[in-house]
N, C-alpha and C positions, 0 to 999 in steps of 0.2 A: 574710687576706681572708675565709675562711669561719671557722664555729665550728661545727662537727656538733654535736646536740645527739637523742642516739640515744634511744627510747624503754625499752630493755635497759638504760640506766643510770639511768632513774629508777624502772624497778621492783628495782632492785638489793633494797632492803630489803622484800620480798616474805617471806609469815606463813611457818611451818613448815608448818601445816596444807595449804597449796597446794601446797608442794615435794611432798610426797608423794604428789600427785596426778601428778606431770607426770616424763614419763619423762626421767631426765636422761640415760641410756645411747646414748638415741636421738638425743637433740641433740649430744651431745659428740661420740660415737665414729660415729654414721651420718649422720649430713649432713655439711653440703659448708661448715661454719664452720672456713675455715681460720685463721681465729685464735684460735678457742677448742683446735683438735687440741693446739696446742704446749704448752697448760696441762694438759695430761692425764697427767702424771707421775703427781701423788697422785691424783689421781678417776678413778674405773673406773666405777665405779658411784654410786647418786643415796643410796648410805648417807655416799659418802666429802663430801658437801656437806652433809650433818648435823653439827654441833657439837659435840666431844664432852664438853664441860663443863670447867667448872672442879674440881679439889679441894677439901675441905669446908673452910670456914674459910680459901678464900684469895680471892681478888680475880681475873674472868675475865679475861684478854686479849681481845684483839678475833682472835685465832686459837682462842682456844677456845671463842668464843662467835658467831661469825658463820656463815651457813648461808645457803644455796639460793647465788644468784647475786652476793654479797657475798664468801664464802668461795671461792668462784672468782676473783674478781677477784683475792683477796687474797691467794691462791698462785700464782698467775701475777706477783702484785708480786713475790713472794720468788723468783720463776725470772727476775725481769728481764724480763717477759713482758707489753706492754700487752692484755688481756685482751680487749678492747673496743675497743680501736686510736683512742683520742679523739688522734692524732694530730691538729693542722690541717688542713686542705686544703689541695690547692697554690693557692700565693699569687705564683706567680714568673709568669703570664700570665693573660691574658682568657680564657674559655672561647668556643667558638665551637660552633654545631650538629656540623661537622664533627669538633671536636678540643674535647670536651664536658671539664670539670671532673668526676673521679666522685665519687659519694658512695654508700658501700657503708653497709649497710644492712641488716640479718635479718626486719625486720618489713613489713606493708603500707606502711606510710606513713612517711617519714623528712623531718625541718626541717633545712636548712642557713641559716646566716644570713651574709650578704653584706654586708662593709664597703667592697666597692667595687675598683676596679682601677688606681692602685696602691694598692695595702691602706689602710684609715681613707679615704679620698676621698669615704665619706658616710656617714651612719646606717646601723645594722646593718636589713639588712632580710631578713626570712625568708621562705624558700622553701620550696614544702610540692611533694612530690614523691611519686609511688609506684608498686607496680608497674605498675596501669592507666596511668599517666602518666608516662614515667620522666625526661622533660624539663618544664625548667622555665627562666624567663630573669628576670634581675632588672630591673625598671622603673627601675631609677636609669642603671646604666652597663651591661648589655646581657652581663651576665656570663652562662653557661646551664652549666647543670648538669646533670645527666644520673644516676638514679639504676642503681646496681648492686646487683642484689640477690644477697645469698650466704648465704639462710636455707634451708632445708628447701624442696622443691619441693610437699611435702606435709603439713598441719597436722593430726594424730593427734587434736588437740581441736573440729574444724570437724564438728558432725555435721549439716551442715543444714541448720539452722535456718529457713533463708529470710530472715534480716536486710534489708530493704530499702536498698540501696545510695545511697551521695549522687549526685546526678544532676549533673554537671557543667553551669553556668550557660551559655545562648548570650551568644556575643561576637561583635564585628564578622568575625570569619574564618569564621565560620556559614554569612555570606551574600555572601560572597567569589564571583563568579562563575568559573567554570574558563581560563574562556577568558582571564582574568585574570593566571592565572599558569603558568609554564612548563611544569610539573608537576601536572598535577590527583591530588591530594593522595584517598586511597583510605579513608582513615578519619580519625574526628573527632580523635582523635594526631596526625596527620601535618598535619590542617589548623590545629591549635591553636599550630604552631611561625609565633612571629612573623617567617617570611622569607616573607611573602609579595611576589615579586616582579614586578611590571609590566610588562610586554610592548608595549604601547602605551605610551610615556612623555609623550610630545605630548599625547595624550586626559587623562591624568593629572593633568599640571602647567598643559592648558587647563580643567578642572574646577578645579583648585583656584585658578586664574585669575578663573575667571567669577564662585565662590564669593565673595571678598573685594571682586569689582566691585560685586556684588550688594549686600552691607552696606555699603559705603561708597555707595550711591548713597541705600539706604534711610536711611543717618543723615542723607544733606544733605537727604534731602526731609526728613527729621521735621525737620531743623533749619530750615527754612526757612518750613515752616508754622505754627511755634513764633514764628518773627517775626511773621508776619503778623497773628497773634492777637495779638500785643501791641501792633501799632500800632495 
């Protein structure tokens, strides 16, 4: 039903020249990625993800030539180890706010793609989740996912900078009045989760009563004035 689609597996083929910049001691052996700890037989340190070459006059392996976050993955193949855990997601129920789908994650922002509930029931549609936002639901069949993050609490390479952050767009739960719903919702997370639910239900279902009276009375006049100009 889902397909993770993690951003650590398309920098897989990352230069040499950056590996040596980025401490791999501290991601493997002190953070909190417990599925990279179990690959940690041969790498101790960020020399053991360096390549050691081939022999002169022979042909490299993909073991003697792969480095940084490849060469990881691909000692971890040879311990039976998925590295990365590109497991599916569970596909055996709906997620619900309460009892959310997770999708675990190392980085800001993680895509899960949603083929519906029971699994194939519609077009893959992607879901873009992060830790500012860690819910998300699908517009087809109402799946919600929830992300988990288990990267480092702390980024060694953030110095700063002041990046101007993406400003999440207003949507109709913006301007949702409180009294509205059960729970007056404490931040723009809590109010962006589609359960908004109605308290008044009469006032509700007489709004969207009045609503379709309303067009249906303006099409008979437009149609009716439409006559009269033709006789």
């Amino acid at each position: 039903m889902f397909v993770p689609r993690t951003a650590a597996a398309l920098a897989r083929r990352a230069p040499v020249r950056a590996l040596a910049k980025r401490p791999f001691t501290t991601s493997i052996v002190r953070c909190t990625f417990s599925f990279l700890r179990s690959a940690t037989t041969e790498v101790k340190t960020e020399e053991d993800l360096l390549a050691p070459g081939a022999k002169a006059g022979t042909v490299p392996t993909d073991l003697e030539q792969a480095t940084g976050l490849e060469r990881l993955e691909l000692l971890g193949k040879m311990q039976g180890i998925d590295v990365f855990d590109m497991r599916p997601l569970d596909a055996s129920r709906k997620g619900t706010f309460e009892n959310p789908i997770i999708v675990n994650g190392a980085g800001e922002e993680q895509y899960a793609g949603c083929t519906g509930y029971p699994a194939d029931s519609h077009n893959v549609v992607w879901l873009t989740v992060s830790r500012d936002r860690p819910y998300e639901r699908c517009g087809e069949c109402g799946n919600v996912v929830k992300y988990n993050y288990i990267g480092p609490e702390t980024d060694p390479h953030d110095h700063g900078h002041g990046h101007h952050k993406y400003e999440e767009p207003k949507t109709f739960v913006d301007y949702v009045k409180p009294e509205y719903c059960i729970v007056e919702s404490k931040t723009k997370l809590e109010r962006s989760a589609p359960r908004v639910l109605f308290v008044d239900l009469d006032r509700y279902l007489s709004s969207i009563f009045y609503l379709y009276t309303y067009i249906y009375t303006s099409l008979a006049y437009m149609y009716c004035i439409s006559l009269i100009r033709f006789d």
